[in-house]
TORKERO-492368 format. One line per field, with one value per residue (C-alpha): residue in three letters; x, y, z. Coordinates in Angstrom, 1 decimal. Layout:
N
res <- [ALA	...]
X <- [X	...]
Y <- [Y	...]
Z <- [Z	...]
This chain:
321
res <- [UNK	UNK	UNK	UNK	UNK	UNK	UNK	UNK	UNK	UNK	UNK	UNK	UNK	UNK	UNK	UNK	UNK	UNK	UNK	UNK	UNK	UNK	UNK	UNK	UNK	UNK	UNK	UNK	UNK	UNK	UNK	UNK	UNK	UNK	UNK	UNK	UNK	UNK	UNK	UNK	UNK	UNK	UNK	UNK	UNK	UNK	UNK	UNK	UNK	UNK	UNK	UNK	UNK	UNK	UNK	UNK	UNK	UNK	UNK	UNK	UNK	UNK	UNK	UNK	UNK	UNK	UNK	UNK	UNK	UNK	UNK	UNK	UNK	UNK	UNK	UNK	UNK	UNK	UNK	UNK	UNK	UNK	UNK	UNK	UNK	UNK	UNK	UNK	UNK	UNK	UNK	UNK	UNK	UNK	UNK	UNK	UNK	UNK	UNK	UNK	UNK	UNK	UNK	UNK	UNK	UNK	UNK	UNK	UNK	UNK	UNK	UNK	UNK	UNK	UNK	UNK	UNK	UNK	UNK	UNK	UNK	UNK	UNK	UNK	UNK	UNK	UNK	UNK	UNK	UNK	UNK	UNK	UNK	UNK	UNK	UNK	UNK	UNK	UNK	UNK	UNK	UNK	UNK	UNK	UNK	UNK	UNK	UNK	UNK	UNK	UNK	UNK	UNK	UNK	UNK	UNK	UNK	UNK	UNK	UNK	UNK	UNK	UNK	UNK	UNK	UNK	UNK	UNK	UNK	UNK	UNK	UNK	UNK	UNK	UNK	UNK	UNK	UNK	UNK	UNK	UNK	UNK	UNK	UNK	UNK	UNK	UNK	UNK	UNK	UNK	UNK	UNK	UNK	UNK	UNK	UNK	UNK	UNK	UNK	UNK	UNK	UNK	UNK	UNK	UNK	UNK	UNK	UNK	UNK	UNK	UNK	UNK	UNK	UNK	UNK	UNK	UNK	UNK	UNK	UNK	UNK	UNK	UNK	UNK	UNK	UNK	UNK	UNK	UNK	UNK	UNK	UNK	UNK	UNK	UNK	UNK	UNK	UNK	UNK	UNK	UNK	UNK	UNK	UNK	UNK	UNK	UNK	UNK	UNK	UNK	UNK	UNK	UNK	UNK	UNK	UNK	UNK	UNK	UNK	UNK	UNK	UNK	UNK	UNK	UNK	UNK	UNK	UNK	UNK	UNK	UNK	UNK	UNK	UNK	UNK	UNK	UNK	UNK	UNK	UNK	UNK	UNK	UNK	UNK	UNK	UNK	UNK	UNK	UNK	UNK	UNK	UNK	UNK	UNK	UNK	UNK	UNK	UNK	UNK	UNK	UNK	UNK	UNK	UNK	UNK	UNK	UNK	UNK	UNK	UNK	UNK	UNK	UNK	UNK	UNK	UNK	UNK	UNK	UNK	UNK	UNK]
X <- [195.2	197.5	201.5	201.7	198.6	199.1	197.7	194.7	197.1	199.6	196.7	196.0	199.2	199.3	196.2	197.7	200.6	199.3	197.6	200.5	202.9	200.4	198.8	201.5	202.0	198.0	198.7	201.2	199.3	196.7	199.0	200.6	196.7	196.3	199.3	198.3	194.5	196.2	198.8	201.6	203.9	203.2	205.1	206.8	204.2	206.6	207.1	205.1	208.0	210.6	208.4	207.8	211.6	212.6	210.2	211.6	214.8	214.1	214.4	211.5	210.3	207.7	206.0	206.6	203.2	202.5	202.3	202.5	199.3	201.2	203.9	201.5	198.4	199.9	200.9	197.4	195.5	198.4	197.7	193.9	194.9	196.9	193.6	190.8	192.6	191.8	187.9	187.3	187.8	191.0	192.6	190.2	186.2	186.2	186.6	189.9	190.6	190.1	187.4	184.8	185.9	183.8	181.6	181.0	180.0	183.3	185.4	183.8	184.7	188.1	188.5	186.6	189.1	191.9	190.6	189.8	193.8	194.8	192.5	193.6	197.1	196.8	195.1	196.6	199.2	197.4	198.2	195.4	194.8	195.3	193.1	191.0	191.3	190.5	187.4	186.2	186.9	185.4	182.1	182.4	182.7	180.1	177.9	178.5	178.2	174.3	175.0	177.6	174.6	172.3	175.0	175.4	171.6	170.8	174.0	172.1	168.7	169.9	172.2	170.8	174.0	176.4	179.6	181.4	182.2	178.2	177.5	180.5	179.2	175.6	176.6	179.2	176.3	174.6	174.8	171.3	172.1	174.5	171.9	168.9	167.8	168.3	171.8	172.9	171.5	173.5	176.7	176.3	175.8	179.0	180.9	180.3	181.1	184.4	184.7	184.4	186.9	189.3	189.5	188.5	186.9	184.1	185.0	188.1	191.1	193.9	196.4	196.4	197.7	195.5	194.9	192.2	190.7	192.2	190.3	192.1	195.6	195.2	195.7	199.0	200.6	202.1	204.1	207.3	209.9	208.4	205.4	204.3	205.2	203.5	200.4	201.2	201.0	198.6	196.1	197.4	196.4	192.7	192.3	192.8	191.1	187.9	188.6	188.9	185.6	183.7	185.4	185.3	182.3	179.9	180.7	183.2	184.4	185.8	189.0	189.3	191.3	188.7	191.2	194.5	196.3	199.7	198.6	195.2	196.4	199.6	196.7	194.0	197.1	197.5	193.3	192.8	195.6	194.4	190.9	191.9	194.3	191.1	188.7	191.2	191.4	187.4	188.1	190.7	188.7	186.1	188.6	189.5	185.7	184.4	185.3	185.5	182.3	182.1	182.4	178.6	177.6	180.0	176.7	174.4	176.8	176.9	172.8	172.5	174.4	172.2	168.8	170.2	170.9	167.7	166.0	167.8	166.4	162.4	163.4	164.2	161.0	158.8	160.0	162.6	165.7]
Y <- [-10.5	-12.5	-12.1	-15.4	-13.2	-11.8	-8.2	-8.0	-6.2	-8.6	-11.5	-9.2	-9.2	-12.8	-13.7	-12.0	-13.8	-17.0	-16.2	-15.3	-17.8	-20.9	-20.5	-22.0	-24.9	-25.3	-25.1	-27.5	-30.0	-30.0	-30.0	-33.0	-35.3	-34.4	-35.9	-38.7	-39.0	-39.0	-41.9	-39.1	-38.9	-35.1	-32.4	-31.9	-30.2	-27.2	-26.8	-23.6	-22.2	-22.7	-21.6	-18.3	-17.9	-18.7	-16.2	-13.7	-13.6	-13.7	-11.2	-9.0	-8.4	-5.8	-5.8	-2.5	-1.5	-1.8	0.9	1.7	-0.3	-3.3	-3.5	-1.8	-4.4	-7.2	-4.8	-3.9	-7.3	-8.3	-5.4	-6.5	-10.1	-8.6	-6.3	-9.4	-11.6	-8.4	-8.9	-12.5	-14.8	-16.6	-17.5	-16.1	-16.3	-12.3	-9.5	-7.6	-4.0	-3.6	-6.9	-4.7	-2.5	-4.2	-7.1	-9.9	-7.5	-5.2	-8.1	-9.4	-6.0	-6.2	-9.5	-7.9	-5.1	-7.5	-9.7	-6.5	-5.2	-8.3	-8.5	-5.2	-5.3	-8.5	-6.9	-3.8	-5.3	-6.1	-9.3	-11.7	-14.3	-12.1	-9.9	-13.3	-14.1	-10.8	-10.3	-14.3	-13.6	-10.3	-11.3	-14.6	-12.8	-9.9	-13.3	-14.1	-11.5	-11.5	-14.6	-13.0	-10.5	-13.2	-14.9	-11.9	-11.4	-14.3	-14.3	-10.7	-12.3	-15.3	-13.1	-9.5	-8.5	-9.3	-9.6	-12.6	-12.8	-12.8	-15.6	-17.9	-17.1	-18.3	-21.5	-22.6	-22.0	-25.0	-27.8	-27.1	-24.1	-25.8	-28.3	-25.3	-25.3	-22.0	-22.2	-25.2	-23.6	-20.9	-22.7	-24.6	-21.7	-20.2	-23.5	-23.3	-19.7	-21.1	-23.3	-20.8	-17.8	-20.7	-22.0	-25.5	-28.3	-27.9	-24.1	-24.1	-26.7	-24.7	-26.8	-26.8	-25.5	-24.7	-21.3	-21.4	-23.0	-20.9	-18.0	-17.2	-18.5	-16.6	-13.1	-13.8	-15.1	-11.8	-11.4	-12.6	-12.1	-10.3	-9.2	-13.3	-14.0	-11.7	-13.1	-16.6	-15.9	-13.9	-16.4	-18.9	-16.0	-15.9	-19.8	-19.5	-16.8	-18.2	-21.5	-19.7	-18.3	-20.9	-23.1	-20.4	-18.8	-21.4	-24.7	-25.4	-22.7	-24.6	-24.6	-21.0	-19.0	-17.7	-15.7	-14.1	-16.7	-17.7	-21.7	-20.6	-18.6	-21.2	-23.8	-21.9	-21.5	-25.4	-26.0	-23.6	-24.9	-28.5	-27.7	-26.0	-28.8	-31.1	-28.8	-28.7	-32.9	-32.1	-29.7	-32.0	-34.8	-32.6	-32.1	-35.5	-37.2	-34.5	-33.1	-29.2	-27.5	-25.8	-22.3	-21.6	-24.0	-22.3	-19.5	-22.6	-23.7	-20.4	-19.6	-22.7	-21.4	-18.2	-20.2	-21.9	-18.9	-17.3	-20.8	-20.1	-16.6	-18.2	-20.5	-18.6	-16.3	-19.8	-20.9	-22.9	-20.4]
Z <- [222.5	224.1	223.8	221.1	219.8	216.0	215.2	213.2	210.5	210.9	209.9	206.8	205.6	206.3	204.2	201.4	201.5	201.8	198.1	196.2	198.1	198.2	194.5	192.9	194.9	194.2	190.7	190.9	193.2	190.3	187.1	188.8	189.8	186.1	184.4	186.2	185.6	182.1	182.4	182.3	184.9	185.5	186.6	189.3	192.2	192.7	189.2	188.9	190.9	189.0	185.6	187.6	188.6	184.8	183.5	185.8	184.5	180.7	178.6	178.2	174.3	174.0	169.9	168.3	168.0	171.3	174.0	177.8	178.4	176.9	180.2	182.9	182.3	184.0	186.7	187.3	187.3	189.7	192.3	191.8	192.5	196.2	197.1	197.0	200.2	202.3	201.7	202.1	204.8	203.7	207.5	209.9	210.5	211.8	209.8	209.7	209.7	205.6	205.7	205.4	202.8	199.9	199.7	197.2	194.6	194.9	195.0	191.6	190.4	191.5	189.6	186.6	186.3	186.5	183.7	181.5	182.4	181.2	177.9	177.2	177.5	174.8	172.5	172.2	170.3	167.8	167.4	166.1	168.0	171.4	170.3	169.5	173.2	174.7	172.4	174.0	177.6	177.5	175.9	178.4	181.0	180.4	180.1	184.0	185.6	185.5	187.4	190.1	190.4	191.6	193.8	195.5	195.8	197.2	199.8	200.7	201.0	203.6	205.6	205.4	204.0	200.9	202.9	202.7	206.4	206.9	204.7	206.0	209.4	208.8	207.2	210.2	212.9	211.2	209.7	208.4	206.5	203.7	202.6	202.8	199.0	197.8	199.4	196.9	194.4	194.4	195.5	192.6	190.2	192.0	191.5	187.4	187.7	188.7	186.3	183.5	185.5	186.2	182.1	182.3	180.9	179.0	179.0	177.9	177.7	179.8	178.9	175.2	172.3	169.4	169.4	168.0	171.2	173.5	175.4	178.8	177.5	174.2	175.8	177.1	173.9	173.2	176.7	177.7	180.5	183.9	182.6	181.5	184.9	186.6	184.3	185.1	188.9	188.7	187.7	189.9	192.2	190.5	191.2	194.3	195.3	193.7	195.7	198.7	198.1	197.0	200.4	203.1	201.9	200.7	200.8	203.9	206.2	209.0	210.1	210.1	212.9	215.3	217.3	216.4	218.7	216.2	216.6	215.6	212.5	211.3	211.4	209.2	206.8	205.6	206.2	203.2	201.0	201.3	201.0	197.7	196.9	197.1	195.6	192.5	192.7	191.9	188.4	187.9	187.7	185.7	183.5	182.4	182.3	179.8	176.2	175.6	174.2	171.2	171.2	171.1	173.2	176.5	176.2	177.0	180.1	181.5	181.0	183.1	185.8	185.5	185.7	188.8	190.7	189.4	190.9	194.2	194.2	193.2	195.8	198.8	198.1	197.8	201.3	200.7	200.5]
């Protein structure tokens, strides 16, 4: 390492930042391409920053039936949201000191506690339609993870390992290996799986305001203050961390630092934020050419995305994984 050189650590720390300080500006980017998809003006792109600074210094009402798990839920699916950078390639295309702490799987379980923090710390308050929420997202998301389960199988089946770092490394050495069948397959099971984490269209309308629609959004009717915030940014956080993964792992994972040279590492930083931005233009899009499913019908969306990474998995074992 050179003296312009950046310690492995010192990347670490840097991937993690680049998470919590470039979601909402990702956020933004997309709230704004919507308004105007929609003939709205749209808000401003850095107004998730000033929501998140407003929410920080509100007052913070806690319901009276709720307990400790209320304040310390958000808390938790935050820290969750910090740990995930550390185990993907988010800036760099070698591992870091903690990049090999978990794989795939371990990060989806990381995400999974987050989400169940979250669902918990709604509906212990009792109030309906959190509880409403948390009972959807739950059962949603118990739903998907047989499909996780096949992404990460077939990401162990092409690389002889489920670490992210593997994967993103065998689809840069060729060109070849992003078209190789079993590999769409299961980048396009991945991408729906994104689509239902992320709450949109024709999962779930983010932006609206029946409840009796809402799933992700319902949870967090109950917070207010710090802890909303911390919600808020948090799944700004979750966005982009599934971007990251769905870019940098599967789909594009160029323009990642292959050194810890500081030129190499500033560069990687806006690479990934406007791949994101673009890959956001795409569910934006997505958003505005389709109508929301009914609520039975989101089981029929994500089986699909299970049958296609089961396909990837028949696939790969027929030859043409």
């Amino acid at each position: 390492m050179g003296p312009s050189g950046i310690p492995p650590e010192g990347v670490q720390a840097l991937q993690v930042l680049t998470i919590v300080a470039g979601a909402p500006l990702v956020s933004g980017v997309i709230a704004h391409v919507e308004g105007r998809l929609q003939g709205r003006r749209g808000p401003r792109i850095l107004q998730p920053y000033y929501d998140l600074a407003k929410l920080f210094c509100k007052e913070t009402v806690v319901p009276e039936q709720s307990s400790w798990v209320f304040m310390i839920g958000p808390v938790v699916a935050f820290g969750c949201y910090l740990i995930v950078p550390m185990l993907i390639p988010v800036l760099t295309t070698y591992g870091l000191p903690l990049g090999y702490m978990g794989d795939i799987l371990g990060g989806g379980f990381i995400l999974a506690l987050a989400g169940f923090s979250v669902s918990l710390a709604g509906t212990e308050t009792g109030a309906p339609y959190a509880q409403m929420g948390g009972s959807r997202a739950m059962t949603f998301g118990a739903l998907i993870e047989p499909t996780i389960l096949f992404v990460v199988f077939v990401v162990a089946l092409i690389t002889s390992t489920d670490l992210p770092y593997a994967l993103s490394a065998t689809v840069r050495s060729s060109a070849s290996e992003i078209v190789r069948p079993g590999h769409v397959l299961v980048a396009i099971a991945f991408f729906l799986v994104v689509l239902v984490d992320t709450g949109r269209i024709p999962v779930e309308t983010h932006s609206g305001t029946l409840e009796f629609g809402m799933i992700d959004e319902a949870r967090t009717l109950e917070h207010s203050g710090s802890p909303l915030a911390l919600l808020k940014w948090g799944a700004a956080m979750k966005q982009l961390i599934l971007y990251t993964i769905l870019i940098n792992v599967f789909v594009a994972p160029w323009g990642l630092a292959a050194s810890g040279s500081l030129g190499h590492v500033v560069l990687a930083i806006p690479a990934l934020l406007g791949k994101a931005m673009l890959l956001g233009l795409v569910f934006a899009v997505i958003d505005n050419l389709f109508s929301k499913l009914r609520l039975f019908k989101i089981t029929e969306f994500i089986a699909a995305a299970f049958l296609l990474a089961v396909l990837a998995v028949l696939v790969f074992y027929a030859g043409g994984g």
